[in-house]
C-alpha positions as CSV (number, residue, x, y, z in Angstrom):
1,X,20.2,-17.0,-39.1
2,X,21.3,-14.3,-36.5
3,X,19.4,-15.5,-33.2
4,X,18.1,-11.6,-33.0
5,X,16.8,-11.7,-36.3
6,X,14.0,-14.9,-36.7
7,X,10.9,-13.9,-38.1
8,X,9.4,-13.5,-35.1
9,X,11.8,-11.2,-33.5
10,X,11.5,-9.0,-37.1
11,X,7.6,-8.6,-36.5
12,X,8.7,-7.8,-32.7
13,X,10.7,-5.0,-33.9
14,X,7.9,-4.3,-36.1
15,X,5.5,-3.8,-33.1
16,X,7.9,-1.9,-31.0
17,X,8.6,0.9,-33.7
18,X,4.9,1.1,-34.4
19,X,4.2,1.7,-30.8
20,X,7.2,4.0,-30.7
21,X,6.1,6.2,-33.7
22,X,2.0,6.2,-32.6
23,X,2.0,6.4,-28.9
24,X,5.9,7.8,-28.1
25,X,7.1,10.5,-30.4
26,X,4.3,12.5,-30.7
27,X,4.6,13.5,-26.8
28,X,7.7,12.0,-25.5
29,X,9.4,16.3,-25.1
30,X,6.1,16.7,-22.8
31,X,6.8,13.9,-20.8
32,X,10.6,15.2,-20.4
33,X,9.1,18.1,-18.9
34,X,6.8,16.9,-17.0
35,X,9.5,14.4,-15.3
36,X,7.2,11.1,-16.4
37,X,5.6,9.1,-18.3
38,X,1.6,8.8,-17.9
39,X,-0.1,6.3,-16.8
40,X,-2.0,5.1,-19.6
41,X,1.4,4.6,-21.4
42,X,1.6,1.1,-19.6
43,X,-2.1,0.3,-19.8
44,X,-1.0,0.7,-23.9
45,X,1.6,-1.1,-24.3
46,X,0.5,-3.8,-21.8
47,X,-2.9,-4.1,-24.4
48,X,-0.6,-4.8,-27.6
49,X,1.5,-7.2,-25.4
50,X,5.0,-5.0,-25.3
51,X,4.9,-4.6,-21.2
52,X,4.4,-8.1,-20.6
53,X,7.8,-9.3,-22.9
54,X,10.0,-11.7,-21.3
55,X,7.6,-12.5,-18.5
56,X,5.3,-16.0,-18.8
57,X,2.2,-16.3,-19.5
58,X,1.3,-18.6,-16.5
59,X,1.7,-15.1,-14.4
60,X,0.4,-12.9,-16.8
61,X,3.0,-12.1,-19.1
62,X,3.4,-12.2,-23.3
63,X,6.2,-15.1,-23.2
64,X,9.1,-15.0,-25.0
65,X,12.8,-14.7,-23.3
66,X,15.7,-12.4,-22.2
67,X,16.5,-12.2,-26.0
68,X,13.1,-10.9,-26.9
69,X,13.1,-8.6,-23.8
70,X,16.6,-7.1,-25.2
71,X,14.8,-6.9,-29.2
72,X,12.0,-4.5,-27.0
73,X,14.7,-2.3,-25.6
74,X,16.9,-2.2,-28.7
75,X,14.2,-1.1,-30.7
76,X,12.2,1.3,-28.7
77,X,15.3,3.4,-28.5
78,X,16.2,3.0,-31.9
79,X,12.9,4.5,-32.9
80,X,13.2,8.1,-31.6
81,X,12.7,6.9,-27.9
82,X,15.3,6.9,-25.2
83,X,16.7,4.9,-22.2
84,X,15.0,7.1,-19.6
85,X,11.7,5.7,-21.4
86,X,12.9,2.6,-20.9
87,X,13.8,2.9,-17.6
88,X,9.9,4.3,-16.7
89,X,7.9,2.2,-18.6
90,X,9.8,-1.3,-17.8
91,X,10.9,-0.9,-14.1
92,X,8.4,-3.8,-13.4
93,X,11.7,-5.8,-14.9
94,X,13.3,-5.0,-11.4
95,X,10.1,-4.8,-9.4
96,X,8.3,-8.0,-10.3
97,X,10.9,-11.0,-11.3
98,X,12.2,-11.8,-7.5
99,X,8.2,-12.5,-7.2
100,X,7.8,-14.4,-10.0
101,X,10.8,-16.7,-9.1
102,X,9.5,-17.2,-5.4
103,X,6.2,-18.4,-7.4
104,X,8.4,-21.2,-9.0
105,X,8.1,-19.3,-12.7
106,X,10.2,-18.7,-15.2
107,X,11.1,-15.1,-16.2
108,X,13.0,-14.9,-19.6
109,X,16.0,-16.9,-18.5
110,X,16.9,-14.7,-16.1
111,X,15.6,-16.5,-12.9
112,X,14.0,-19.9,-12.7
113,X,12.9,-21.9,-9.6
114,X,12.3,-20.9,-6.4
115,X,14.1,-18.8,-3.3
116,X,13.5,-21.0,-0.1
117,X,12.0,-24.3,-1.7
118,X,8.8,-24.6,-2.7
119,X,7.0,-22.2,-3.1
120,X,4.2,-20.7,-0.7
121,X,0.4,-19.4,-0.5
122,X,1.6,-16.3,-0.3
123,X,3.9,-16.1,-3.0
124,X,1.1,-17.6,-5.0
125,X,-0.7,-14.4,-3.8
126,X,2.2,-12.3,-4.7
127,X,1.6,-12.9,-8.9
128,X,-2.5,-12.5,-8.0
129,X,-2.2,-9.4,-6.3
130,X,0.9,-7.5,-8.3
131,X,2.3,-9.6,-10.9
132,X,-0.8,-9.8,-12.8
133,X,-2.4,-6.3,-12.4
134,X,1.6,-4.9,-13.7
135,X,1.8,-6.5,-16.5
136,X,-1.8,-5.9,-17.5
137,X,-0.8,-1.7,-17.1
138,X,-2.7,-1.4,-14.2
139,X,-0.1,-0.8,-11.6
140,X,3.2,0.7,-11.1
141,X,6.0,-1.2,-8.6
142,X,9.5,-0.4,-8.2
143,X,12.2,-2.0,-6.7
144,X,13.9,-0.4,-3.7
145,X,17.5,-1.5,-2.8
146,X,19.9,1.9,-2.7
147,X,20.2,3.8,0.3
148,X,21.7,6.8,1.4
149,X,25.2,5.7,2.9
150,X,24.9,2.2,0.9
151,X,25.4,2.9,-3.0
152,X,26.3,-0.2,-4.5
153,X,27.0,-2.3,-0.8
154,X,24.1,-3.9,-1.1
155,X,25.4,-6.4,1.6
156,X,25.3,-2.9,4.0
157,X,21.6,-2.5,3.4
158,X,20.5,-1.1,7.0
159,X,16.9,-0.8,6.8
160,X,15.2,-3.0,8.8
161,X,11.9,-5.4,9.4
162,X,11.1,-6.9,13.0
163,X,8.9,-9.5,12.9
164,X,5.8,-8.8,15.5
165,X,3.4,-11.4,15.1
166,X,1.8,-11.9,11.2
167,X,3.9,-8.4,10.1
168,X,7.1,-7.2,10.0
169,X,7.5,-3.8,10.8
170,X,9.9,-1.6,8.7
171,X,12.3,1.5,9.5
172,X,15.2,2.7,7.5
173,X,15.4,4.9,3.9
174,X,15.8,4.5,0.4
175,X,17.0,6.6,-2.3
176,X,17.3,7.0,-6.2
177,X,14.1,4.4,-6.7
178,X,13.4,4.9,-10.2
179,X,9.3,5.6,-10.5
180,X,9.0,5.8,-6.9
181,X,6.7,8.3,-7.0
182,X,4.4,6.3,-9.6
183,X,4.2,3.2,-8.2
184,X,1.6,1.9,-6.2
185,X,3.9,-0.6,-4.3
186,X,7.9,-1.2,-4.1
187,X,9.7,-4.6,-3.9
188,X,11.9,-3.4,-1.2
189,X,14.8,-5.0,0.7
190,X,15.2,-5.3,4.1
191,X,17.6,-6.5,6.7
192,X,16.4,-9.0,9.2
193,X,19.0,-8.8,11.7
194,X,21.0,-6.0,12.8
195,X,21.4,-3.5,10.2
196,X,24.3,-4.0,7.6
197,X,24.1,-7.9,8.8
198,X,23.6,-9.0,5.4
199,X,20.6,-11.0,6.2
200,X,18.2,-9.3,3.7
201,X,14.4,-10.7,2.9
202,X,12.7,-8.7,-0.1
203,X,9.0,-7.3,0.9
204,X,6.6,-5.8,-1.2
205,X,5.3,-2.7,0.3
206,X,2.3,-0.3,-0.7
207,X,2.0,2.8,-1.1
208,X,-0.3,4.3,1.6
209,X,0.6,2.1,4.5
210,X,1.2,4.7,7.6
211,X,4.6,5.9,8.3
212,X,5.7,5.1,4.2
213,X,6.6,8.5,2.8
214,X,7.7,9.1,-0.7
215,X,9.8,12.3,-0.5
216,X,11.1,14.7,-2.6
217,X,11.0,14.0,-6.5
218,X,15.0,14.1,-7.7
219,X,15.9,16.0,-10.3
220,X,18.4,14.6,-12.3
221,X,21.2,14.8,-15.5
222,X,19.5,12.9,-17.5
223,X,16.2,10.3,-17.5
224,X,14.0,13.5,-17.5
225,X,11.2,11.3,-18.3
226,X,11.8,8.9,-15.7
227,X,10.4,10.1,-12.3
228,X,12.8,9.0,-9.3
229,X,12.0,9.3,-5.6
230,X,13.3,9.4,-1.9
231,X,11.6,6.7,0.6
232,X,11.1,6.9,4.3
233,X,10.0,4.0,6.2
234,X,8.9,4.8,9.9
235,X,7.4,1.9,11.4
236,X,5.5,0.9,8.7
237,X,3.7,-2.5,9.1
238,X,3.7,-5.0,6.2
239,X,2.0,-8.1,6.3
240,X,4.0,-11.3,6.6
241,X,1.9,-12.2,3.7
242,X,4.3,-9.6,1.2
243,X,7.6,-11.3,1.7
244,X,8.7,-12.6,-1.3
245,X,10.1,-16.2,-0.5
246,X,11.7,-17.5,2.3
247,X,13.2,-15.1,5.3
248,X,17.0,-14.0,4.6
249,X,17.0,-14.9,1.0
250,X,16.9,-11.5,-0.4
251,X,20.7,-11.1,-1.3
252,X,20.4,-14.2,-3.5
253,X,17.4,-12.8,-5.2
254,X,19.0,-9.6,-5.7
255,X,21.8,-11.2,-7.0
256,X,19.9,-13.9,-10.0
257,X,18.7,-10.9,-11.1
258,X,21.3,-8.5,-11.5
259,X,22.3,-10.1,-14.7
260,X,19.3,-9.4,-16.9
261,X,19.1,-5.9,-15.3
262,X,22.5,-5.3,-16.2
263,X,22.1,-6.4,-19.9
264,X,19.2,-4.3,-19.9
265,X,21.3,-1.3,-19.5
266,X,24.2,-2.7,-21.7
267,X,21.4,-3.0,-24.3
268,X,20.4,0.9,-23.7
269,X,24.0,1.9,-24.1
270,X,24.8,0.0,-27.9
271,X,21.2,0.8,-28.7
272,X,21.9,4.5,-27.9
273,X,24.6,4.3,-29.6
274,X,23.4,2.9,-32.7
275,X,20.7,5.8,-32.7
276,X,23.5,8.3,-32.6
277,X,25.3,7.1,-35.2
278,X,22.0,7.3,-37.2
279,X,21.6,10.6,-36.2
280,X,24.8,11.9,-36.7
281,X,24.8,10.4,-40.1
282,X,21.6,12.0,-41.2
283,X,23.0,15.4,-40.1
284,X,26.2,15.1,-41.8
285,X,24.4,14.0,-44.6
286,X,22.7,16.9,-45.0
287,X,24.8,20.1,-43.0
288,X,26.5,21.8,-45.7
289,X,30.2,24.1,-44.3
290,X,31.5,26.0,-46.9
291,X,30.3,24.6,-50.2
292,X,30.2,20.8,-49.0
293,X,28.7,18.0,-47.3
294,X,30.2,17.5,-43.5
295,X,29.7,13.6,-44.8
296,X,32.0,14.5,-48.2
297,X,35.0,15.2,-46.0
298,X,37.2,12.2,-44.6
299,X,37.3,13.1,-41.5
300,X,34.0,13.1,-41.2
301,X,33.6,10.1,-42.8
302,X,36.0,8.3,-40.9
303,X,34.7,9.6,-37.5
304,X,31.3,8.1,-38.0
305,X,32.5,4.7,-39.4
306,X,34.7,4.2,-36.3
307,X,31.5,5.4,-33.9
308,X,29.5,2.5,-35.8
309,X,32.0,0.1,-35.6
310,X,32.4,0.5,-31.5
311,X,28.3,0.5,-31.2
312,X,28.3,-2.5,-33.8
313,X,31.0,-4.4,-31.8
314,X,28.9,-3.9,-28.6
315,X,25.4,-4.7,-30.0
316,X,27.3,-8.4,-30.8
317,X,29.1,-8.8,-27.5
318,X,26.1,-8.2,-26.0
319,X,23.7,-10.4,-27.8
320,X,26.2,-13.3,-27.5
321,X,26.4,-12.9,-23.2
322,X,22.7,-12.9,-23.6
323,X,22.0,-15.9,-25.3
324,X,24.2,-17.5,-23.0
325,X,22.5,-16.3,-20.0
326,X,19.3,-17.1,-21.4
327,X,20.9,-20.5,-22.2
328,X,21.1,-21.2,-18.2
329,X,25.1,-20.5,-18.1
330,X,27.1,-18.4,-15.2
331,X,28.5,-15.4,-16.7
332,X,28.6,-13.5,-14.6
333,X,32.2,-11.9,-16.1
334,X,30.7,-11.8,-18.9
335,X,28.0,-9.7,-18.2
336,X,30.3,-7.0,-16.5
337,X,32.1,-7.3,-19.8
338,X,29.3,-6.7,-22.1
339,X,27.7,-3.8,-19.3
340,X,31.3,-2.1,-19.7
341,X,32.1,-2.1,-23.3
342,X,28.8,-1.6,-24.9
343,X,28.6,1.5,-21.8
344,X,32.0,2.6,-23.3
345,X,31.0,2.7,-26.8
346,X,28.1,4.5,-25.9
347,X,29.8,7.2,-23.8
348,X,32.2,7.7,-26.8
349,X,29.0,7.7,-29.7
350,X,27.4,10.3,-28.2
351,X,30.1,12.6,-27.5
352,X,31.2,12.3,-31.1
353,X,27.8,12.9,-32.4
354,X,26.8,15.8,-30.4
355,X,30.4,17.4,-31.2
356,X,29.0,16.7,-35.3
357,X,26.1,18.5,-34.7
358,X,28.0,21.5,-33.5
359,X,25.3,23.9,-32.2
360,X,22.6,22.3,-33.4
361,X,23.6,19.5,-30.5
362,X,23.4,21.6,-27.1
363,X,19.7,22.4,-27.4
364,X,16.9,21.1,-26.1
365,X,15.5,20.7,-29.7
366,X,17.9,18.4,-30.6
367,X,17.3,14.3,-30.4
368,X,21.0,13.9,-29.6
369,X,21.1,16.5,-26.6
370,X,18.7,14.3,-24.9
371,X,21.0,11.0,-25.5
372,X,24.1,12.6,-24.5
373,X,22.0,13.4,-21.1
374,X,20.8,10.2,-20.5
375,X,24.0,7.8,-21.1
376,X,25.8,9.4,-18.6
377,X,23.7,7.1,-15.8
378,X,24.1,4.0,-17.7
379,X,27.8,3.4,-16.3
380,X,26.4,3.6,-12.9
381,X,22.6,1.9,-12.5
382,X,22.8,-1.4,-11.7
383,X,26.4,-1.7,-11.1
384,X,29.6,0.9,-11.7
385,X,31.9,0.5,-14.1
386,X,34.3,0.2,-11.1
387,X,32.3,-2.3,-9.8
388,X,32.0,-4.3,-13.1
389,X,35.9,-3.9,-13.3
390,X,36.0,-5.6,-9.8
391,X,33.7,-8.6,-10.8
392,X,35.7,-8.9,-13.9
393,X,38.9,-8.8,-12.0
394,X,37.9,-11.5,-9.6
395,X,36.8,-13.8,-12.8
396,X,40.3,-13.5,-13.7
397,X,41.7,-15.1,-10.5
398,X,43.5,-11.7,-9.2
């Protein structure tokens, strides 16, 4: 039995498309529009257990693992929904799991333990105060790391935190923090030396405290649905009580958890993919050029079955560097891998299929138009390709 395909991960699936179809397709061109998702979207899919996948139960969470977190992602966009919904309604995967590793839980296989030792009151505090209340739909965090001058340098980071006393106080800016203007607090990192020291700690910061600004709302390619924001921190006072873990342990956290977010988005690119294959099958199925079938021509034909063999090939490599991550082992080459050829197959999937739509393809109406929008980011969230090609590089001894 495939690991992806127990009966349990079948009536997962089940539930994901159900929600999909109910609660997603009926508004999901509104919420493209409106540049976000609503609120009560989370409160939703937190009641019929989808937003707390891959998160334990001890905190708050549904159970289950990094493999049933990737089933959720697969599936939603398989349905008719699309990365940029993924990217609104899950960000608490890259807001919350630094905290619920601090806390000493275990998040889907991604992170297990603790950052600094044992863990404190106030981490304890942390999953009370934010954990719990996101997973049950009733708040919105983000996760803050990008800056204006840094882009991937995450080393750079040159916002800072002074300590004074039982706060920290913050100065500095972040940028492209996806849901920033939803969220009600942002896992943000710091530096707690000299900027671009490398010495980051990861506070949790609310929305409200003076001198916090969320700025302009970015408009983007792609991710219509997904709001994203500008952040200004001018000596803005957080409480010593909203670091996550020990001082200067931020870089590590970041790191553990770059590999679940970046199979997160490798799943979003074969599952994209997939859907445009699906897609472009349906149309060329039933789009008739003089006399015939687009499907009854072999060129046709043999476009499509290469475009499902490259988003088939992807959806495998993937699921095998996930079990293995999930399984506790350090592939972390392997994970750039995946990230870069399921990202690949995706770029070339939904080129192909918009071109197969022909007109059809480049307007709004179409399901495709919106895909071929949003994969363009997937090569560069959580990672370039250029920087994938670098990690995979240096797993190669050069």
């Amino acid at each position: 039995m495939s690991i992806v395909d127990t009966p349990e991960r079948r009536q997962l699936r089940e539930l994901t498309r159900a929600f999909v179809t109910r609660e997603v397709l009926p508004h999901l061109d509104d919420w493209e529009r409106a540049g976000e998702v609503p609120r009560a979207l989370h409160a939703t899919a937190a009641k019929i257990g989808l937003l707390g996948i891959g998160f334990p139960e001890s905190v708050g969470g549904s159970g289950g693992d990094l493999l049933d977190s990737i089933i959720v992602t697969e599936e939603l966009i398989r349905s008719g929904g699309s990365s940029g919904l993924v990217a609104a309604l899950f960000t608490h995967g890259i807001a919350l799991p630094h905290m619920v590793a601090a806390a000493g839980a275990r998040t889907g296989g991604s992170l297990g333990g603790t950052l600094g030792g044992t863990s404190s009151p106030s981490d304890e505090g942390l999953i009370e105060r934010y954990v719990r209340p996101t997973l049950a739909g009733t708040m919105i965090g983000a996760l803050a790391i990008t800056e204006p001058d840094g882009g991937s340098d995450v080393a750079g980071i040159r916002t800072t935190a002074r300590r004074d006393g039982d706060h920290y106080v913050v100065n500095g800016s972040k940028t492209y923090i996806t849901s920033g203007h939803r969220a009600d607090f942002v896992t943000t990192a710091v530096c707690t030396d000299f900027p671009g020291s490398g010495a980051l700690t990861l506070l949790v910061v609310d929305k409200g405290l003076p001198g916090f600004t969320v700025g302009r709302r970015l408009e983007k390619l792609g991710w219509h649905c997904s709001d994203t924001a500008e952040l200004s921190f001018v000596d803005v006072r957080v409480p010593v009580a909203n670091r996550i873990g020990a001082e200067d342990t931020g870089f590590l956290a970041i790191m553990q958890n770059f590999a679940a977010e970046r199979l997160s988005l490798a799943t979003q690119a074969y599952a994209t993919a997939q859907r445009c294959v699906e897609l472009a099958v349906r149309w060329c199925r039933d789009r008739e050029t003089f006399g015939r079938p687009l499907a009854s021509r072999q060129l046709i034909r043999h476009r499509l079955a290469e475009m499902h063999t490259r988003a088939e090939a992807a959806r495998s490599y993937v699921h095998e560097v996930a079990d293995r991550v999930a399984a506790g082992e350090p592939v972390v080459t392997e994970v750039a891998m995946a990230k870069n050829v399921a990202v690949a197959a995706c770029d070339h999937v939904v080129d192909q299929a918009l071109q197969l739509h022909g007109g059809f393809g480049y307007l709004r109406d179409a399901e495709v138009e919106r895909h071929y929008r949003d994969a363009r980011i997937l090569g560069i969230g959580g990672g370039t390709t250029e920087i994938m090609n670098e990690i995979i590089a240096k797993g190669m001894g050069l």
